[in-house]
N, C-alpha and C positions, 0 to 999 in steps of 0.2 A: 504494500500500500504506500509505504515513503516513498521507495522508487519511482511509483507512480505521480504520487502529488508532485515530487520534485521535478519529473518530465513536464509536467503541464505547466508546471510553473517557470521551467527553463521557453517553451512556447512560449508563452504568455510575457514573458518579461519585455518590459519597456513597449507592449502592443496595446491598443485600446480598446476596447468592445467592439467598435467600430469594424474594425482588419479582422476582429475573429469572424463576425457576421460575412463579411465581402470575400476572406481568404479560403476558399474550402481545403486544404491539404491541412489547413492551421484548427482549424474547425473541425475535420475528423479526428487529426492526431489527438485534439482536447477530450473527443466526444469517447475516442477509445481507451484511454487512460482513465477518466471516469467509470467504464465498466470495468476495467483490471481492478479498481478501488472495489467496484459492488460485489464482484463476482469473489476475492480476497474476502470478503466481508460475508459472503454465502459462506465461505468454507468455512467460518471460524467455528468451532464446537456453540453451543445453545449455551453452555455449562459457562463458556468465556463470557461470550454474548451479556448474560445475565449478572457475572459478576463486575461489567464496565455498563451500569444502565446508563452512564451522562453522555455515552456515545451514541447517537441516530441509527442504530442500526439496521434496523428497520427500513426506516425514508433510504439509508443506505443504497440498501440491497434494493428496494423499490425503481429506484431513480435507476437500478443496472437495467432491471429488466424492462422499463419503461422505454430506455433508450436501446433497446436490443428488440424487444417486440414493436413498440412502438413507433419505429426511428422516424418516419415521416414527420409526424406530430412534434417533434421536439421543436421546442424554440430557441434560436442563440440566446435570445435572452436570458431565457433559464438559463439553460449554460452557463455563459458567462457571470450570473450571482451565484451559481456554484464557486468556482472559480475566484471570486472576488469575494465571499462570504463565507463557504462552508469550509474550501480547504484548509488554509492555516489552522484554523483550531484542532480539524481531525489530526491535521500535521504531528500539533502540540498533543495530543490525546494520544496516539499510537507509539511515539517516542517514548512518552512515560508509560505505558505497558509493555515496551518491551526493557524497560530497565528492573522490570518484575522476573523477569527469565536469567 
């Protein structure tokens, strides 16, 4: 899941909402790295799951298969408040559970 945030984020740097909407290579590579994050997030055991409830795991996992079943329907816009609102903190959230290992 870091690997992932940190690809998206490597994307993303120094680009605007704007260029993800208009770039599409820039726009899938984001849109697939958010599944590696859902589909990471599918595997975790229930048992993990349940002992980190401050993390979304759920919308998580939701938001993979949304964007895997759904993909037409996606909006950059969402996207992009992923991106610019959800990642950093899962960033911050997944660092400190793996300093539990």
């Amino acid at each position: 899941m870091l690997e992932a945030i940190d690809r998206i984020f490597e994307f993303v740097n120094g680009k605007a909402k704007e260029e993800l909407q208009n770039d599409s290579i820039l726009y899938y590579a984001v849109v697939k790295n958010i599944e590696i994050i859902g589909e990471a997030a599918y595997m975790l055991t229930p048992e993990f799951r349940d002992t980190h409830p401050s993390t979304p795991w759920k919308i998580i996992v939701g938001m993979r298969h949304f964007l895997v079943h759904g993909y037409y329907e996606v909006d950059a816009e969402e996207v992009w408040n992923v991106v610019e609102k959800d990642l950093q903190p899962l960033k911050e959230q997944i660092a400190s559970y793996l300093k539990e290992f």
